[in-house]
N, C-alpha and C positions, 0 to 999 in steps of 0.2 A: 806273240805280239812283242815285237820290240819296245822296249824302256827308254822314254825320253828323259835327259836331265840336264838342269839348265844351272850353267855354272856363271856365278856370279864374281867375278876375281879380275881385281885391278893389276895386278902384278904380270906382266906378257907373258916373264916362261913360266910363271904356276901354268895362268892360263892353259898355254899352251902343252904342259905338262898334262895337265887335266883332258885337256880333249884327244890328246894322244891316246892316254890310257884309256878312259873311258871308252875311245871307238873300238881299241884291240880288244876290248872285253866285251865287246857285244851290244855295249850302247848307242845309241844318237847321244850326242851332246850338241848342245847350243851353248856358246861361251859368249860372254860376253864382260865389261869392263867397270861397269858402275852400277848405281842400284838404279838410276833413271832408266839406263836402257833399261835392265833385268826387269822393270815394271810396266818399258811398253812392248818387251816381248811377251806380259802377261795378259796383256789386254788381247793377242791375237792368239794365242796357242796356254792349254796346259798342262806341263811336265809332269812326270810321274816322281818326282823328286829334285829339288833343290840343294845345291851346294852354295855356300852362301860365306864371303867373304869377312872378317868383323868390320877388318879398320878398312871403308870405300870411301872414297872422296865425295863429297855431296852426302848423298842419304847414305849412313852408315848402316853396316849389319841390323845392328839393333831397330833402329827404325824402320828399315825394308821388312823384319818380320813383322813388329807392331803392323805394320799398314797391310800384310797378307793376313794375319788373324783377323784382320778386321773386317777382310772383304768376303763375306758369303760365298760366291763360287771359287775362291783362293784357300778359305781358311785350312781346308782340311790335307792339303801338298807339304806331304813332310821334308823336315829340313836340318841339313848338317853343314854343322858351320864349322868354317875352316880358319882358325885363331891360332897368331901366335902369341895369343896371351895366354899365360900359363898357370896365373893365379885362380885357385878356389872359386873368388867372389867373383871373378870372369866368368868362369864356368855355368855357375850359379845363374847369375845375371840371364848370358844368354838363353837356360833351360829355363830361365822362369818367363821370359816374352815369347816364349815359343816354339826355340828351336827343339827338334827333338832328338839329334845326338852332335856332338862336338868331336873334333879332331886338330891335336895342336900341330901346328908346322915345325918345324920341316917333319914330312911324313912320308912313308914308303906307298908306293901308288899300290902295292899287296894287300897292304893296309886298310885301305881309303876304300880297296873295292868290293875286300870283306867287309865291312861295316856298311855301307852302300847296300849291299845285298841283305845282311840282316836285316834293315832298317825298312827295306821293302817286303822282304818277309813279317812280319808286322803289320803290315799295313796289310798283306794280301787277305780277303775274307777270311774267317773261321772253315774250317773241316766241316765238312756236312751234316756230321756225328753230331757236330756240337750247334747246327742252325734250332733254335730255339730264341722265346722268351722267356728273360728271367725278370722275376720282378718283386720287388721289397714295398710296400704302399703303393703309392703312386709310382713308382720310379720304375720303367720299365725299360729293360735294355733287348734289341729285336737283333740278333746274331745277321739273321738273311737280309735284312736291309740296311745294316750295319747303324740303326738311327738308337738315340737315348731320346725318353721323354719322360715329363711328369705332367700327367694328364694330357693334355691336346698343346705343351708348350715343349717343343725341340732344342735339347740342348747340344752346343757342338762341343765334339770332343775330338785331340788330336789322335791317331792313330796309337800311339803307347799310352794314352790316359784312358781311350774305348780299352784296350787289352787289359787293363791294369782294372778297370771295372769289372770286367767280364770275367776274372779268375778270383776275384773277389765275393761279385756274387753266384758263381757256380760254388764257392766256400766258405761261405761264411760262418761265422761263430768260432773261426780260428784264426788263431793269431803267427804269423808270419812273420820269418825277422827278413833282412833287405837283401842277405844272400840267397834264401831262397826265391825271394820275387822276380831278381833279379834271372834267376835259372829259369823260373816258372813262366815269366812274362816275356823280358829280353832275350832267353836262350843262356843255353851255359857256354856257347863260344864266343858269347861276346866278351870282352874286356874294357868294364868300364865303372868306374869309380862309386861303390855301394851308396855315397852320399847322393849322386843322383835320384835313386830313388824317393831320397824325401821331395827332392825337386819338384817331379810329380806326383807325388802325392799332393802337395801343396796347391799343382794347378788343377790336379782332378779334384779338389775339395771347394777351389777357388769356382768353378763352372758349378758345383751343385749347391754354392752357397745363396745364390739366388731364391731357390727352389725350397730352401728349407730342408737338406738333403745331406749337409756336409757332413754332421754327425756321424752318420753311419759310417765311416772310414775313419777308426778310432785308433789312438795313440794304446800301444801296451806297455809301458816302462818297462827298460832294460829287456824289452825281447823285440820289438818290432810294430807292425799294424795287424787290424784284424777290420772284418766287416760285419757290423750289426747293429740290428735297430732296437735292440737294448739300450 
């Protein structure tokens, strides 16, 4: 089944950059210029991934995710945002509304289409080996329907905050420092900046904090996180 991705990019030849590549690699791409359109091509169709511009005229990056987390059948279409801002707290910023990988410009289209492909690998379901429930108290996570719940109330999770849950509780009672998570969770071909990890951790803590839950993904000074209801 081919991979749809819908490119959100004010700039013509990124654009047009983008949907080059994209088709020679096997993709659909839908391109488009601002975040209005990108929000009424979501209302009819939805892509298997987002590329998602920072600085658009009108609704800026930033707000076009807020308003995709928000939306129930949007929330869980993962997204990488394409910034040429290059600072830390940029970075930051954008992984903590949502998006779930970054890539700064100018970038090599080799690049852009290995991380694209990682980013969907993450997201594809778990190995069959591993279709199970695990579960800590109430907190149950279902691998074959890919759902998190505590008791009869469903929490959503983006696709690297479910995986980042799920190697957690298949291991808990150890403590992890953010290069291995990073290998364990993202893969060791990715290349991407070990602080991210707290990023997520911070939003998977932030979704079970509702729930009474957040605890259990606990700080280990000078080594990293671990998971347990200690």
């Amino acid at each position: 089944m081919t991979t749809t991705i819908l490119a959100v990019e004010d700039d013509a030849a990124i654009r047009d950059m983008l949907n080059f590549t994209l088709r020679q690699s096997g993709f659909i791409c839908e391109a488009v210029s601002d975040g209005e359109k990108g929000l009424e091509w979501l209302k009819q169709q939805q892509p298997d991934l987002i590329l998602l511009d920072w600085m658009l005229p009108g609704i800026d990056g930033i707000e076009f995710i807020r308003r995709l987390r928000a939306n129930e059948f949007l929330a869980s279409i993962p997204v990488i945002m394409l910034t040429a801002k290059g600072e830390s707290e940029d970075m930051v910023k954008g992984l903590s509304v949502g998006a779930d990988d970054y890539i700064n410009k100018p970038f090599a289209p080799v690049e852009l289409v290995a991380r694209i492909r990682a980013l969907l690998r993450r997201c594809q379901p778990l190995n069959s080996d591993d279709s199970q429930k695990l579960s800590c108290g109430e907190l149950v996570l279902d691998t074959k329907s890919h759902r998190v719940n505590v008791g009869e109330q469903r929490i959503d999770l983006g696709p690297t905050e479910f995986r980042l849950l799920h190697f957690f509780m298949k291991n808990p009672e150890r403590a992890y420092n953010r290069s291995q998570l990073l290998d364990f969770v993202w893969g060791d071909t990715v290349y991407i900046e070990e602080r991210t990890v707290d990023v997520h951790i911070r939003r998977l803590r932030k979704a079970l904090e509702p729930y009474g839950h957040d605890h259990l993904v606990q700080t280990v000074r000078g080594v990293g996180y671990r998971f347990s209801a200690e």
